[in-house]
N, C-alpha and C positions, 0 to 999 in steps of 0.2 A: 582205311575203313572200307574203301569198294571189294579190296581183297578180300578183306577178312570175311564180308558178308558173301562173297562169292563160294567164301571157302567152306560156308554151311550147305550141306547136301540140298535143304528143301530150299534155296532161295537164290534169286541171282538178279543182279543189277539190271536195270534196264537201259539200255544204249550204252554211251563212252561218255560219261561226262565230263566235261571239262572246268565248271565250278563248284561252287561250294554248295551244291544243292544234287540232289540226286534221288531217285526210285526205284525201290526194291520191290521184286514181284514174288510167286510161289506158281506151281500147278499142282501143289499138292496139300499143301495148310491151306486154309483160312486165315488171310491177312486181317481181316479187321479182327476175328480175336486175338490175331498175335498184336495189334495194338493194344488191346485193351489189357493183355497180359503184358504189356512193357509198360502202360499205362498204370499197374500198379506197383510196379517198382518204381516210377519216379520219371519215367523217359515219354514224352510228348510225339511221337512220328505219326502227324496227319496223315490217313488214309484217304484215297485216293479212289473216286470209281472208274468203273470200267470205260471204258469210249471208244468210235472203231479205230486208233491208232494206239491204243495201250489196253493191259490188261488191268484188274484192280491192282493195287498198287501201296506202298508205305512212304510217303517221301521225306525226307530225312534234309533240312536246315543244318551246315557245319556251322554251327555257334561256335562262341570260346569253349562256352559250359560243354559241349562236346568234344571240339577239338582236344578237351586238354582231360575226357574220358574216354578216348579211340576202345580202350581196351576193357573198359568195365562195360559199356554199350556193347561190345561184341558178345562177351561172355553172359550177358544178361538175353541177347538177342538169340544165343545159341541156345541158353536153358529155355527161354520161352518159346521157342520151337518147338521141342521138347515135350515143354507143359499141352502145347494146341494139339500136339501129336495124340496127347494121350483126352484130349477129349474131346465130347460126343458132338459130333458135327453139326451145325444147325440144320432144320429138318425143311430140305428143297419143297417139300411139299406144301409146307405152313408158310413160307415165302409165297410160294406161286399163289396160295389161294387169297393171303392178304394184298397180292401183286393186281389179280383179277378182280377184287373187289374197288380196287381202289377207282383201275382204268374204267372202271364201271359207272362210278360216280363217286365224284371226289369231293361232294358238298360237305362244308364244314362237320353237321351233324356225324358223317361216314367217316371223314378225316379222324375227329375228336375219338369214336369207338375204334378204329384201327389201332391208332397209337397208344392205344390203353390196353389194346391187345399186344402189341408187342413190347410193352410196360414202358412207357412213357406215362407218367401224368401230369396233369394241367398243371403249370407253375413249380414242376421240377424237372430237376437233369435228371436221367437215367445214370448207373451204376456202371451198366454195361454196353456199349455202340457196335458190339458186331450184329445184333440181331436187327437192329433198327438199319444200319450201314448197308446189310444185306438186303432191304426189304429196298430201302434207297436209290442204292446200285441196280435193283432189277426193275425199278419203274421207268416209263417215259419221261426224259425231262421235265416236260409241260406239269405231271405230275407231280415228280419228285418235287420240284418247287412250291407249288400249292403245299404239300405234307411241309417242310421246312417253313415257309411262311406262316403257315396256320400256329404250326408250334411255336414260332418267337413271338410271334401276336399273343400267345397263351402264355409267356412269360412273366409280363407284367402287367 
């Protein structure tokens, strides 16, 4: 499996792993939409954000349910590369300004209108996680936690 995903141009393992568990990075897709694009095929690879010893990230669980897919996981991993290749990027700009607002003041009212702007609503899941993963990934911790807290407090 480490092969095979090394053996796709836009992506390459991170470190040498030695068990069943591993992370695949890009410098040239967008990971959290290549999840959300493996995500509607049927395949689960939690995204990962950025920190100063990793870049963002895909990390990949060898279950049985995988082990015993090595090769439809790859070809599905290759066509959705593929698919993120051919679309339109999310827009750095509309991250950064949702990014400044947030570090600005994160009081629930500011929380609840953010994430309605990057289409979250109260008491549902979103459809899609790379735009929200992205807005996620570019906050301060301290942040990023309050936005995630607010939201599952807004679950039920």
């Amino acid at each position: 499996m480490i092969n095979g995903i090394n053996a796709i141009d836009e992506l390459y393992v991170l470190g040498n792993p030695l068990m069943s568990m591993f992370s695949f990075a890009s410098d040239t897709i967008n990971v959290f939409q290549l999840a959300d694009a493996l995500r509607r095929r049927g395949w689960r690879l939690q995204p990962q954000f950025t920190t100063p010893r990793s870049p963002r990230n895909l990390h990949v669980s060898v279950s049985y349910g995988v082990a015993c897919n090595v090769d439809t996981l790859l070809a599905d991993i290759a066509t959705c590369v593929d698919e993120v290749r051919q679309m339109p990027p999310i827009d750095p700009e509309f991250v950064r300004s949702v990014v400044e607002a947030l570090v600005q003041d994160s009081s629930p009212a500011v929380v609840e209108g953010l994430l309605a702007a990057i289409g979250i609503q109260p008491g549902a899941l979103p459809q899609e996680m790379a735009p929200i993963n992205e807005v996620l990934d570019a906050l301060p911790d301290a942040v990023a936690n309050a936005v995630v807290i607010e939201f599952v407090n807004n679950l039920y």
